[in-house]
C-alpha positions in Angstrom: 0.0 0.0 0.0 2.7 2.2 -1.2 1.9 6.1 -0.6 -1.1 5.2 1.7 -0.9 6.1 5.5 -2.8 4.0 7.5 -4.6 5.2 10.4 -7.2 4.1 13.4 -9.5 7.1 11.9 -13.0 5.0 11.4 -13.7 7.8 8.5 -11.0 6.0 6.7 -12.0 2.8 6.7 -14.2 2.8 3.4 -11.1 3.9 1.9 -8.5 1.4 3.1 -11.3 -0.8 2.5 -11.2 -0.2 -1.4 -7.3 0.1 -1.6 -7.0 -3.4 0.0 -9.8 -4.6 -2.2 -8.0 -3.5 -5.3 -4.6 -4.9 -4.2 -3.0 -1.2 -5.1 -4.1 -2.1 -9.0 -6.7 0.9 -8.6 -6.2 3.9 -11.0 -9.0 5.8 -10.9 -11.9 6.4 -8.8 -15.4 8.5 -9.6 -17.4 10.4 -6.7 -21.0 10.3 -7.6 -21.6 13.0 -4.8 -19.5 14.4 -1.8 -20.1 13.2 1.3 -22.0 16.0 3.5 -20.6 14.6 6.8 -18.5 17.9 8.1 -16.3 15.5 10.0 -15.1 13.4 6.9 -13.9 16.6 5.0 -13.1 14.9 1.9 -10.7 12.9 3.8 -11.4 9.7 1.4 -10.9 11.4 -1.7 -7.5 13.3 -0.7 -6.4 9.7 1.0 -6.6 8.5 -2.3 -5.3 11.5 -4.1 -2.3 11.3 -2.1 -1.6 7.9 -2.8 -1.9 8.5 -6.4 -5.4 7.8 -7.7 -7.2 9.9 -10.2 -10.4 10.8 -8.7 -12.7 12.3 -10.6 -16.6 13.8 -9.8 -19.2 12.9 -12.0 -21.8 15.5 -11.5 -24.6 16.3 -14.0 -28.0 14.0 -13.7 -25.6 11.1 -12.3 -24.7 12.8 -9.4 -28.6 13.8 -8.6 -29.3 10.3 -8.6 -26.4 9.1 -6.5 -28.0 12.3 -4.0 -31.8 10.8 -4.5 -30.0 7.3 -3.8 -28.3 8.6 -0.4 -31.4 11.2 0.4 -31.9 9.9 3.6 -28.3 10.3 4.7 -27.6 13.1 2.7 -30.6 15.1 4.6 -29.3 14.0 8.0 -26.1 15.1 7.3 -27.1 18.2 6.2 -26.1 21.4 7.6 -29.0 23.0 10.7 -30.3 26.0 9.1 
């Protein structure tokens, strides 16, 4: 897992999770939507950044659905107004 620092964060763990999966053959990854969660900070994507992997952000009507997909989480982790 060259160029990946491992860590006890539990926000990493998807991560990891995918760059053990892939046994480091992973080039690129696409973001259907940003996780709201204040806490994880795009901490995935930058873990994967850092360790070399393209990752790219769909957007358009893709990313809505992804959104619709996750609604319920998506609204909890929304911001109080």
């Amino acid at each position: 897992m060259q160029g990946l620092k491992m860590n006890k964060n539990t926000r990493m763990q998807c991560t990891i999770k995918i760059w053990i999966c892939t046994d480091a053959l992973m080039l690129q990854v696409f973001v259907g939507v940003r996780d709201p969660n204040p806490l994880v900070n795009n901490a995935g994507v930058d873990t994967l950044t850092q360790a070399g992997i393209n990752v790219a952000y769909i957007g358009g009507e893709e990313e809505r659905e992804c959104f619709d997909i996750n609604s319920d989480f998506m609204e909890r982790m929304a911001p109080s107004k």
